[in-house]
PDB file of N, H, CA, C and O in Angstrom:
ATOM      1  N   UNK A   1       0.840  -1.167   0.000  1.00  0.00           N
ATOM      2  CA  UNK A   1       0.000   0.000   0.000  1.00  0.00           C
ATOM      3  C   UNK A   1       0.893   1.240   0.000  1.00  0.00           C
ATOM      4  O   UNK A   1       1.726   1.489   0.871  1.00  0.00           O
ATOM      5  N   UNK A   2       0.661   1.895  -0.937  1.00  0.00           N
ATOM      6  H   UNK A   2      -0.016   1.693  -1.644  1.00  0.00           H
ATOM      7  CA  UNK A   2       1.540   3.513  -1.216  1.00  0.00           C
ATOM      8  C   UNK A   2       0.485   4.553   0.071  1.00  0.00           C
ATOM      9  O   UNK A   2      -0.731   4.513   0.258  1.00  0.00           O
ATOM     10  N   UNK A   3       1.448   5.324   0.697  1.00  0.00           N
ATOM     11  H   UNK A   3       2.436   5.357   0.545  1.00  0.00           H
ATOM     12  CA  UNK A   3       1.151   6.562   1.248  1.00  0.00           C
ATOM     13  C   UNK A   3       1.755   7.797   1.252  1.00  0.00           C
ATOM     14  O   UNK A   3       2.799   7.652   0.616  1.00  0.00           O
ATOM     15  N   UNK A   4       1.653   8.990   1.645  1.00  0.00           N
ATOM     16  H   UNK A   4       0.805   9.108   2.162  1.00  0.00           H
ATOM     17  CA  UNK A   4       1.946  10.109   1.597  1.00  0.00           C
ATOM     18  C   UNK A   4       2.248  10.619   3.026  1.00  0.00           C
ATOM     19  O   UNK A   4       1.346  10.255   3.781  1.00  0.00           O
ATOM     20  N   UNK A   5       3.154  11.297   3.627  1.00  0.00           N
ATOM     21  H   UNK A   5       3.887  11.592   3.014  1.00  0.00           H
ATOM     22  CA  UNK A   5       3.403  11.977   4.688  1.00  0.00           C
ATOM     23  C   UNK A   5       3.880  12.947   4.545  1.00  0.00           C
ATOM     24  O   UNK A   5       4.843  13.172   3.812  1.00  0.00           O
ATOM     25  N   UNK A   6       3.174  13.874   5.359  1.00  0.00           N
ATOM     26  H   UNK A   6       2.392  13.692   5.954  1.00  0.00           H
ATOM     27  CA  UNK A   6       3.583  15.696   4.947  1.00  0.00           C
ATOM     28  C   UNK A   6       4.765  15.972   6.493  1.00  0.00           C
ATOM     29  O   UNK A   6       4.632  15.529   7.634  1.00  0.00           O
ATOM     30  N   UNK A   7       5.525  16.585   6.095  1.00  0.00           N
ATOM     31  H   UNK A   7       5.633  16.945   5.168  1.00  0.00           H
ATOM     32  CA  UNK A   7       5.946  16.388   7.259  1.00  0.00           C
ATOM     33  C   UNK A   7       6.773  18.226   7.435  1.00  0.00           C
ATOM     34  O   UNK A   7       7.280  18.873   6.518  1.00  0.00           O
ATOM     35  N   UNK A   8       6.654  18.597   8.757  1.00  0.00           N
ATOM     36  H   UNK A   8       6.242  18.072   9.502  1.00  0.00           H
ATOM     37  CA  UNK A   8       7.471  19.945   8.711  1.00  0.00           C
ATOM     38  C   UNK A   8       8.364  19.869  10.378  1.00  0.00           C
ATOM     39  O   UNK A   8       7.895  19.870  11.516  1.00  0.00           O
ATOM     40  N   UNK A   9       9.563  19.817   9.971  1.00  0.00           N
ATOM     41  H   UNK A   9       9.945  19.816   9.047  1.00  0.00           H
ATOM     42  CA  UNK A   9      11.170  20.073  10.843  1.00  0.00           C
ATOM     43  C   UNK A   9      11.525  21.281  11.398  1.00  0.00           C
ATOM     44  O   UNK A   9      12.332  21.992  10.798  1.00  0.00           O
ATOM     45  N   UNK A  10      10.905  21.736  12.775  1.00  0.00           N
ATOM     46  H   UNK A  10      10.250  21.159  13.263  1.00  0.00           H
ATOM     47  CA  UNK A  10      10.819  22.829  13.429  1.00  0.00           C
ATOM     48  C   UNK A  10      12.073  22.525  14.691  1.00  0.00           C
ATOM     49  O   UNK A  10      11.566  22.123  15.738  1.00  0.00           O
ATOM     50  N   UNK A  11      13.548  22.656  14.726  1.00  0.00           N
ATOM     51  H   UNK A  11      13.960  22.983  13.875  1.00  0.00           H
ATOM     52  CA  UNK A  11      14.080  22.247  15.558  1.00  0.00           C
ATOM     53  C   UNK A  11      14.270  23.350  16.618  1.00  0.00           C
ATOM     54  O   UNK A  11      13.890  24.441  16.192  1.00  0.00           O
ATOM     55  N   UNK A  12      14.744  23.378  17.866  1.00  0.00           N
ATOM     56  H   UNK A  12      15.053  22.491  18.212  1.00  0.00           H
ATOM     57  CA  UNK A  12      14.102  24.138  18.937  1.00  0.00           C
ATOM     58  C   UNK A  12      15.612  25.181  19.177  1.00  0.00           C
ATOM     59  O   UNK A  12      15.824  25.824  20.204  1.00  0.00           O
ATOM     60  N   UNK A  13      16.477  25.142  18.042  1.00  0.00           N
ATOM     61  H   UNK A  13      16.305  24.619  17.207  1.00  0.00           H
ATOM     62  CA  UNK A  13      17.680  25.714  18.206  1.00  0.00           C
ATOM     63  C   UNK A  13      17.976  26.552  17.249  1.00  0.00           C
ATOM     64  O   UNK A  13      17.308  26.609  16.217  1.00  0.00           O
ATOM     65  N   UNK A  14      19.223  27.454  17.524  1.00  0.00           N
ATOM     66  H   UNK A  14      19.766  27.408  18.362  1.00  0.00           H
ATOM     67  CA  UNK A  14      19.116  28.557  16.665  1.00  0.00           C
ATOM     68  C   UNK A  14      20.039  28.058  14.918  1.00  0.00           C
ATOM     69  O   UNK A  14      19.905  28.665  13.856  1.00  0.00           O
ATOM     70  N   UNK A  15      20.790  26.988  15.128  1.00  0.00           N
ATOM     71  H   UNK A  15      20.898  26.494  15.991  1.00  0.00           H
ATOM     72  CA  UNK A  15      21.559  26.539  14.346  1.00  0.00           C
ATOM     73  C   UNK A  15      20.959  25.540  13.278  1.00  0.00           C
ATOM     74  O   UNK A  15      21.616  24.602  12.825  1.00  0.00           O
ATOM     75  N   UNK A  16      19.393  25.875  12.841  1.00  0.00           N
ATOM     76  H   UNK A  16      18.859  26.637  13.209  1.00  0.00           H
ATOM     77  CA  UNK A  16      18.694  24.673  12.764  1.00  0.00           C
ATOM     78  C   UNK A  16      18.628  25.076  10.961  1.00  0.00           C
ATOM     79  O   UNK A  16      17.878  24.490  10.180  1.00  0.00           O
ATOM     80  N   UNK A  17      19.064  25.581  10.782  1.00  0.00           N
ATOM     81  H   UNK A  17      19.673  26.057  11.417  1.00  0.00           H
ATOM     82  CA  UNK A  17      19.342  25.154   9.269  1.00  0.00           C
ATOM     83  C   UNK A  17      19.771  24.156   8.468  1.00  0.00           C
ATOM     84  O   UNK A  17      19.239  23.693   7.459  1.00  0.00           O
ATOM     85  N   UNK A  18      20.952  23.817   9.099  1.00  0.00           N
ATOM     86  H   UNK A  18      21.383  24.194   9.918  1.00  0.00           H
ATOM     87  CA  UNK A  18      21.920  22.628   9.096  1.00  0.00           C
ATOM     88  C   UNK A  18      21.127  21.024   9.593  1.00  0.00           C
ATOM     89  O   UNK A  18      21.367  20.022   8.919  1.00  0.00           O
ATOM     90  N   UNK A  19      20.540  20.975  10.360  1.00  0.00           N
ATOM     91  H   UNK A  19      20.345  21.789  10.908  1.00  0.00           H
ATOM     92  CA  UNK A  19      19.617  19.856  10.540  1.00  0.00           C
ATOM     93  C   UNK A  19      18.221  19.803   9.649  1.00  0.00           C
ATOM     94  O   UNK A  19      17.944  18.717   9.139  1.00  0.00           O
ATOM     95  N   UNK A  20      17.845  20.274   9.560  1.00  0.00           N
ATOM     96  H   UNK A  20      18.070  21.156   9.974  1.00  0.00           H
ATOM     97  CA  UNK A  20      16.358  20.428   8.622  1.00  0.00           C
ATOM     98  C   UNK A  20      17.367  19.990   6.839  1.00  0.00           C
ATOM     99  O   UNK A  20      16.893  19.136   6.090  1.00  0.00           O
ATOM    100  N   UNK A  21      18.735  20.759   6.463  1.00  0.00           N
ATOM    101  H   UNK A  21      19.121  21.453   7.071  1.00  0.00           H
ATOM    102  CA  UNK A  21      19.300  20.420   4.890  1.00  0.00           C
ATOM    103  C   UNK A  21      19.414  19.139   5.194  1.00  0.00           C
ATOM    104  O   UNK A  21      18.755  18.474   4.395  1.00  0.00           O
ATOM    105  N   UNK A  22      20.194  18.194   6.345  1.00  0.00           N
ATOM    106  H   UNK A  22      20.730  18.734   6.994  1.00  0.00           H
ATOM    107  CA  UNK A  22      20.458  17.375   6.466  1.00  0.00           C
ATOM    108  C   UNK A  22      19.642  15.878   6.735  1.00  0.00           C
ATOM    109  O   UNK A  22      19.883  14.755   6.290  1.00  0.00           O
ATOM    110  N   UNK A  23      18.694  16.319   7.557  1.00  0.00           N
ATOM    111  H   UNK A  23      18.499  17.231   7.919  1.00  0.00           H
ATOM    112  CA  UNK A  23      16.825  15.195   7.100  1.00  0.00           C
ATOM    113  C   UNK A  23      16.458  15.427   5.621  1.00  0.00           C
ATOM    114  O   UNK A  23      15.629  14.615   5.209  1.00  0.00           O
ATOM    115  N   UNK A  24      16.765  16.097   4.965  1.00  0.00           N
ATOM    116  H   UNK A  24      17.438  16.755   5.300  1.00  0.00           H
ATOM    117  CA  UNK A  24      15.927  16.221   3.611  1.00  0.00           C
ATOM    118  C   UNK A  24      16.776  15.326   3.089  1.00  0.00           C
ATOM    119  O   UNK A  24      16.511  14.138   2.904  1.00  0.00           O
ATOM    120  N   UNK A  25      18.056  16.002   2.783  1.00  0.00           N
ATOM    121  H   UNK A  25      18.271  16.967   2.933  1.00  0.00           H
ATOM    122  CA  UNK A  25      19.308  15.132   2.437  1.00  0.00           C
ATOM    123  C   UNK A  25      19.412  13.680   2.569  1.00  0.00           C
ATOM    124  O   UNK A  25      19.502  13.031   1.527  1.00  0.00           O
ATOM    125  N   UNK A  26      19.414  13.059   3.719  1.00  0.00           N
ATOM    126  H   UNK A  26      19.341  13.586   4.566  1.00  0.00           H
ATOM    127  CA  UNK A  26      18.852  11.939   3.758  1.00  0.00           C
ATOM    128  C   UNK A  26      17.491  11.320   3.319  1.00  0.00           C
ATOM    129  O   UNK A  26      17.380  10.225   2.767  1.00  0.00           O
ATOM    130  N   UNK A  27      16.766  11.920   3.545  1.00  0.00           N
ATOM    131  H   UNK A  27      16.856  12.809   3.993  1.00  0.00           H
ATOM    132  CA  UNK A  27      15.065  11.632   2.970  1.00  0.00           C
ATOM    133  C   UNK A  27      15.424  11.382   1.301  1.00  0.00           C
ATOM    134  O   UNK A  27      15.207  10.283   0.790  1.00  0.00           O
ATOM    135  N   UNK A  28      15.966  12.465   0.560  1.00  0.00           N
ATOM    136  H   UNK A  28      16.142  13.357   0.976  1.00  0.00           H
ATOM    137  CA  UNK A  28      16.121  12.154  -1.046  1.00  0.00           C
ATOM    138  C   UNK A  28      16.686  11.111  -0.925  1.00  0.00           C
ATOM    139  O   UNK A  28      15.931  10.235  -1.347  1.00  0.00           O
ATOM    140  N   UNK A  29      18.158  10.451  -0.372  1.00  0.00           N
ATOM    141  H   UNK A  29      18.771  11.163  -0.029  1.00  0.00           H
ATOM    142  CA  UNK A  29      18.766   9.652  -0.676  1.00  0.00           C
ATOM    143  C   UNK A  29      18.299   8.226  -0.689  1.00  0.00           C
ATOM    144  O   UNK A  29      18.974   7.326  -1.190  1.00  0.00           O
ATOM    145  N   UNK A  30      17.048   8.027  -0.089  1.00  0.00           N
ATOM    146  H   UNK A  30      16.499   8.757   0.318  1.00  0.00           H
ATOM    147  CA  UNK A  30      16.434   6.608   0.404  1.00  0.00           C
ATOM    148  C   UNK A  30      15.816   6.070  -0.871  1.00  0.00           C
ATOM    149  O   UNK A  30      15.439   4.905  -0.998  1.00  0.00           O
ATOM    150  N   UNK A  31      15.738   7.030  -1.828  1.00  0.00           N
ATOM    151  H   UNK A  31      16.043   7.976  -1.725  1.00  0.00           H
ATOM    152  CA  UNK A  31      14.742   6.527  -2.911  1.00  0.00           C
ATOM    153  C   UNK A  31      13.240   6.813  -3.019  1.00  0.00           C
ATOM    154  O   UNK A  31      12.629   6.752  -4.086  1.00  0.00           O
ATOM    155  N   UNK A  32      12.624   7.166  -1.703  1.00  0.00           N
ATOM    156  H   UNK A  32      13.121   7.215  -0.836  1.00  0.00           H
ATOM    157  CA  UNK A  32      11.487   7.706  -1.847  1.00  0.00           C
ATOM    158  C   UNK A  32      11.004   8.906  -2.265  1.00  0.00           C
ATOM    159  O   UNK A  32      11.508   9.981  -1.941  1.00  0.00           O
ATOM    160  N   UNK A  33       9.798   8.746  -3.154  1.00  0.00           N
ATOM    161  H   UNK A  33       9.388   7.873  -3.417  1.00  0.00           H
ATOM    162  CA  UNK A  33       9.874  10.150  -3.980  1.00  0.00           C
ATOM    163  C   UNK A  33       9.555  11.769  -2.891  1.00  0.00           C
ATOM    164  O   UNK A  33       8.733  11.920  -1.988  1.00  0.00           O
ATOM    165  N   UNK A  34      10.190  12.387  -3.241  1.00  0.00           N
ATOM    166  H   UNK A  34      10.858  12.265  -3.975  1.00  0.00           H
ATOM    167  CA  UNK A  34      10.403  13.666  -1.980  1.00  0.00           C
ATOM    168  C   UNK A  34       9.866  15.249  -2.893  1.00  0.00           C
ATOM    169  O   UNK A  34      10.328  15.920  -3.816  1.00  0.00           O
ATOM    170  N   UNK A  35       9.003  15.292  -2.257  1.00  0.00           N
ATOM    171  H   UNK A  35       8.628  14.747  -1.507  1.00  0.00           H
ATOM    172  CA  UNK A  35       8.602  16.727  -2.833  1.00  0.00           C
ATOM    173  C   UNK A  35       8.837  17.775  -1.567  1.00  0.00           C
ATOM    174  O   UNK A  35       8.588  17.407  -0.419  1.00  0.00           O
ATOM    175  N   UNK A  36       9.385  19.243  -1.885  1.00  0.00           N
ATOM    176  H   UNK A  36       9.587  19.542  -2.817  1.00  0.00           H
ATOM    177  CA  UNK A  36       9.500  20.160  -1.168  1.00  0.00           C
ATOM    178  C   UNK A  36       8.942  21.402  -1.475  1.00  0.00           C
ATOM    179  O   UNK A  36       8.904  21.926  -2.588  1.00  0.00           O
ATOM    180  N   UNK A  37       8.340  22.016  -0.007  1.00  0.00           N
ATOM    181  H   UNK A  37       8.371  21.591   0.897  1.00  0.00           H
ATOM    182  CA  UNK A  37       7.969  23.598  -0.434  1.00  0.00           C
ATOM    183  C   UNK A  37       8.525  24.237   0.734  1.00  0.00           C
ATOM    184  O   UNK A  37       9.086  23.624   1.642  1.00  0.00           O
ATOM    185  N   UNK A  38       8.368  25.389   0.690  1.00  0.00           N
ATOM    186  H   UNK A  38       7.912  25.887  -0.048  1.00  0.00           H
ATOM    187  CA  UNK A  38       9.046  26.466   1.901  1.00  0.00           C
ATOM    188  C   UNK A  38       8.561  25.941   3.491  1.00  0.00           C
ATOM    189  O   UNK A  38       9.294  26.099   4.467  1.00  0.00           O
ATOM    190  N   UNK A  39       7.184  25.284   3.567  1.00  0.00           N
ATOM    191  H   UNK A  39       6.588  25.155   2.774  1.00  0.00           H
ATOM    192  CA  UNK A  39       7.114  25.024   5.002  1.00  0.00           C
ATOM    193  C   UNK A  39       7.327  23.522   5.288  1.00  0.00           C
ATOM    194  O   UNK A  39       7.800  23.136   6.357  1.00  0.00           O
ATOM    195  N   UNK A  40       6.812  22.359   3.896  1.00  0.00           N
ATOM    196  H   UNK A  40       6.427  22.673   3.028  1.00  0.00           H
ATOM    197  CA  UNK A  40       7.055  21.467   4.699  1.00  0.00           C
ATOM    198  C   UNK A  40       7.723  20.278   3.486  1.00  0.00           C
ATOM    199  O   UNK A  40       8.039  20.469   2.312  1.00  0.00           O
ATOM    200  N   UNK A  41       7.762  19.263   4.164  1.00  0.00           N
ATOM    201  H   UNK A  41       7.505  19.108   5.118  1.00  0.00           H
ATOM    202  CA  UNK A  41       8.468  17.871   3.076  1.00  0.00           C
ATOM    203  C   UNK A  41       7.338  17.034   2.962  1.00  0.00           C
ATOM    204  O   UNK A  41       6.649  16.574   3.872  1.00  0.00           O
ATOM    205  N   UNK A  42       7.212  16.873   1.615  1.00  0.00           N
ATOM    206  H   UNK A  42       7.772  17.247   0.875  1.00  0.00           H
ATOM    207  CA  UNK A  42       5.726  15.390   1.351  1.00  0.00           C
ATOM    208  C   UNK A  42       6.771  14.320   1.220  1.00  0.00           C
ATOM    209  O   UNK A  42       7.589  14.509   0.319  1.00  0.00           O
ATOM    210  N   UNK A  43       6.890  13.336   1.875  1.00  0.00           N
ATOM    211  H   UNK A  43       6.225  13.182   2.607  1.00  0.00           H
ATOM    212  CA  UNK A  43       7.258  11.711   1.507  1.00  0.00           C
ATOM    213  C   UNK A  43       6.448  10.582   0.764  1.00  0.00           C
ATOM    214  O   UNK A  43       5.690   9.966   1.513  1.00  0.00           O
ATOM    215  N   UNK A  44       6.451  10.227  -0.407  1.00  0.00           N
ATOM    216  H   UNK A  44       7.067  10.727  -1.016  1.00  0.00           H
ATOM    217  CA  UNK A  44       5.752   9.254  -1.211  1.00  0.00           C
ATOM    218  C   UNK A  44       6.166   8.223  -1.181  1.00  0.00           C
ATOM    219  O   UNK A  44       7.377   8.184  -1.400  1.00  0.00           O
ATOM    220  N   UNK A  45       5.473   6.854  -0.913  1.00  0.00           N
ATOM    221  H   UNK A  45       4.489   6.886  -0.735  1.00  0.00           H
ATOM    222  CA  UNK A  45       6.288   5.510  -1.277  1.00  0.00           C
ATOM    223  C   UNK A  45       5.151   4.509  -0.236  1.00  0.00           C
ATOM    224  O   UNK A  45       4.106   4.776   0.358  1.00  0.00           O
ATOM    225  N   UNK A  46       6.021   3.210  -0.401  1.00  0.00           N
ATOM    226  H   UNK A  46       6.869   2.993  -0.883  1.00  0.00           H
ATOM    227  CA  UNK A  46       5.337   2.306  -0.093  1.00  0.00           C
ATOM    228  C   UNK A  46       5.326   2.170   1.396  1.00  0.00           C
ATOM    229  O   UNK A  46       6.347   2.619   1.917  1.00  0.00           O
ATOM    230  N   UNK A  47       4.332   1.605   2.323  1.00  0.00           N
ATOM    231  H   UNK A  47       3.503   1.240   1.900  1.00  0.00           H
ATOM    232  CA  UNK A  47       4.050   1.937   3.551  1.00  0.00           C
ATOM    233  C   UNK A  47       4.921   1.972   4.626  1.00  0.00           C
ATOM    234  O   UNK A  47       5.109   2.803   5.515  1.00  0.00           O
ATOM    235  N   UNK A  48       5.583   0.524   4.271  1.00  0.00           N
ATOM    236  H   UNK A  48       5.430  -0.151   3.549  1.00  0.00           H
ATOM    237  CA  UNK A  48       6.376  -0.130   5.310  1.00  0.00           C
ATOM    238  C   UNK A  48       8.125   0.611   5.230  1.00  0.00           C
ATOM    239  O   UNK A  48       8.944   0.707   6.143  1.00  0.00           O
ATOM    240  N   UNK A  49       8.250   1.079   3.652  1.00  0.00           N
ATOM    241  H   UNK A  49       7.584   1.001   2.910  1.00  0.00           H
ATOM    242  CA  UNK A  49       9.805   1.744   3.522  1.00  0.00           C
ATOM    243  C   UNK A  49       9.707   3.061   4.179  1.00  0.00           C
ATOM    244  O   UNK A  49      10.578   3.523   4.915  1.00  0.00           O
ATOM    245  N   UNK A  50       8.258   3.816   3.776  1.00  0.00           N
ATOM    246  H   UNK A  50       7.550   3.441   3.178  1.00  0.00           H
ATOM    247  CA  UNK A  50       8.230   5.187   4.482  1.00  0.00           C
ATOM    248  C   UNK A  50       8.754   5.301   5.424  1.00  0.00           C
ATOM    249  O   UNK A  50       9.712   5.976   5.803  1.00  0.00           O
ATOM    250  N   UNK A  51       7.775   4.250   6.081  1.00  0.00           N
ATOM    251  H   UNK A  51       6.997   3.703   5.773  1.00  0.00           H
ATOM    252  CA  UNK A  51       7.721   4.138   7.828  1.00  0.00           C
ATOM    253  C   UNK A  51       9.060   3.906   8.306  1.00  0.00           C
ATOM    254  O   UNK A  51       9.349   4.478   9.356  1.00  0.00           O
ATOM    255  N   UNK A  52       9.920   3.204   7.771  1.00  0.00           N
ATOM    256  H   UNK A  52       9.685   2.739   6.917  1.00  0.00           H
ATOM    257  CA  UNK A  52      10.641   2.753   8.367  1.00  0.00           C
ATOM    258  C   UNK A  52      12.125   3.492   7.896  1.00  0.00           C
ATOM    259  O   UNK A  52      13.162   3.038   8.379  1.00  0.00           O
ATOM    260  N   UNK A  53      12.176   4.462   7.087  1.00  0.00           N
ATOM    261  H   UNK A  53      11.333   4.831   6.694  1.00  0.00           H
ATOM    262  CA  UNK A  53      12.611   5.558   7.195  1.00  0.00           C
ATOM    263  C   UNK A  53      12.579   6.500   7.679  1.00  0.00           C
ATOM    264  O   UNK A  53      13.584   7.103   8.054  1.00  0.00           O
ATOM    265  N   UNK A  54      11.261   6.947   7.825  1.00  0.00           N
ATOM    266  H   UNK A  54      10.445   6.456   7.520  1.00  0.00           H
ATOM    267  CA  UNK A  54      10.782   8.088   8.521  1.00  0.00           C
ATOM    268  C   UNK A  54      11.412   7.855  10.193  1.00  0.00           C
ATOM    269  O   UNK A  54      12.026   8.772  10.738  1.00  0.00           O
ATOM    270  N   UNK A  55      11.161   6.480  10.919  1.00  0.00           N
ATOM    271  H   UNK A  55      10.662   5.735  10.476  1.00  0.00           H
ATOM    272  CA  UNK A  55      11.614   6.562  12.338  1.00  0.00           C
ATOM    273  C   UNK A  55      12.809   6.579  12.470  1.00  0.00           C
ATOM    274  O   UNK A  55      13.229   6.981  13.556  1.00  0.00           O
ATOM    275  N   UNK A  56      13.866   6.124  11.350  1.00  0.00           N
ATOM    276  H   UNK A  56      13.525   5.798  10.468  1.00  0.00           H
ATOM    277  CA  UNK A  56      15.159   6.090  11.100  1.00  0.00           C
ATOM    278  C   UNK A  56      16.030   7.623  11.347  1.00  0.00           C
ATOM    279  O   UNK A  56      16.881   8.177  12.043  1.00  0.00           O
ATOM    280  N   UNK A  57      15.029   7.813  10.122  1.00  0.00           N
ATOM    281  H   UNK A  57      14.338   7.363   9.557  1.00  0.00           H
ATOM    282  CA  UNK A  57      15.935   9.200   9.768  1.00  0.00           C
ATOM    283  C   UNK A  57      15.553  11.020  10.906  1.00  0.00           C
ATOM    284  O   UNK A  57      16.157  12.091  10.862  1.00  0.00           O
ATOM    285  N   UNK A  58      14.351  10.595  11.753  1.00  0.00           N
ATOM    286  H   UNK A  58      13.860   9.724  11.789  1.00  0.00           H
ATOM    287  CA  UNK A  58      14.100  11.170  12.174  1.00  0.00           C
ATOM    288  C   UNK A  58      14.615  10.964  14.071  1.00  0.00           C
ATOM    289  O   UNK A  58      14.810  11.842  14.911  1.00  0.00           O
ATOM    290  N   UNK A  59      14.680   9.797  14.166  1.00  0.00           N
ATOM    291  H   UNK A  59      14.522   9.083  13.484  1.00  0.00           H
ATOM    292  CA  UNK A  59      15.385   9.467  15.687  1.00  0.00           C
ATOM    293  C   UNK A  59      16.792   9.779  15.036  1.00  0.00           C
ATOM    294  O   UNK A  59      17.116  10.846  15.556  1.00  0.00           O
ATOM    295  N   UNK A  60      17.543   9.491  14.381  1.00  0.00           N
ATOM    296  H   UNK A  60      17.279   8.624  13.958  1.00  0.00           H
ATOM    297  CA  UNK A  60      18.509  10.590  13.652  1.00  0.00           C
ATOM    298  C   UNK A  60      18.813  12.036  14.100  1.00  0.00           C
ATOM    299  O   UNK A  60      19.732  12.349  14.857  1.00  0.00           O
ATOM    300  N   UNK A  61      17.897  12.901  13.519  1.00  0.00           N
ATOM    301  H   UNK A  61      17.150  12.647  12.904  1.00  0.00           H
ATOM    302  CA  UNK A  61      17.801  13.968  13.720  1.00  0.00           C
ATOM    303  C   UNK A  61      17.222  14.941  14.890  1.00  0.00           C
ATOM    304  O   UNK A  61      17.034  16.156  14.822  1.00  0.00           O
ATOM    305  N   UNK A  62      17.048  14.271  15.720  1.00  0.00           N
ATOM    306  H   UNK A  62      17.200  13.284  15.775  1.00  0.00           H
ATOM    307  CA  UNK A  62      16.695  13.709  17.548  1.00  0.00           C
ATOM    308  C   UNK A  62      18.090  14.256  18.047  1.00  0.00           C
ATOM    309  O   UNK A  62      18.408  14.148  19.231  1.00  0.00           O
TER     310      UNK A  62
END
């Protein structure tokens, strides 16, 4: 089953440029299709790769 997750990277520090390039950065690299706009990231793909990127790359960026 394909899904979609919108997702927006609000980190609580002043240096947070560098973490928000660097989740995207990784997010493109996985293969899942990645669309971007100024506030947030859409993730496209199949349920179980999303997912299991998404907790990856985001306890990551934790």
């Amino acid at each position: 089953m394909n899904i979609s997750v919108e997702l927006t990277f609000s980190p609580l520090q002043d240096d947070f440029e560098d973490h928000i390039i660097n989740f995207i950065k990784k997010l493109r690299a996985s293969g899942l299709t990645i669309l971007e706009d100024p506030l947030s990231t859409q993730v496209y793909g199949e349920y179980d790769t999303v997912m299991k990127t998404l907790n990856s790359e985001i306890k990551t960026a934790f």
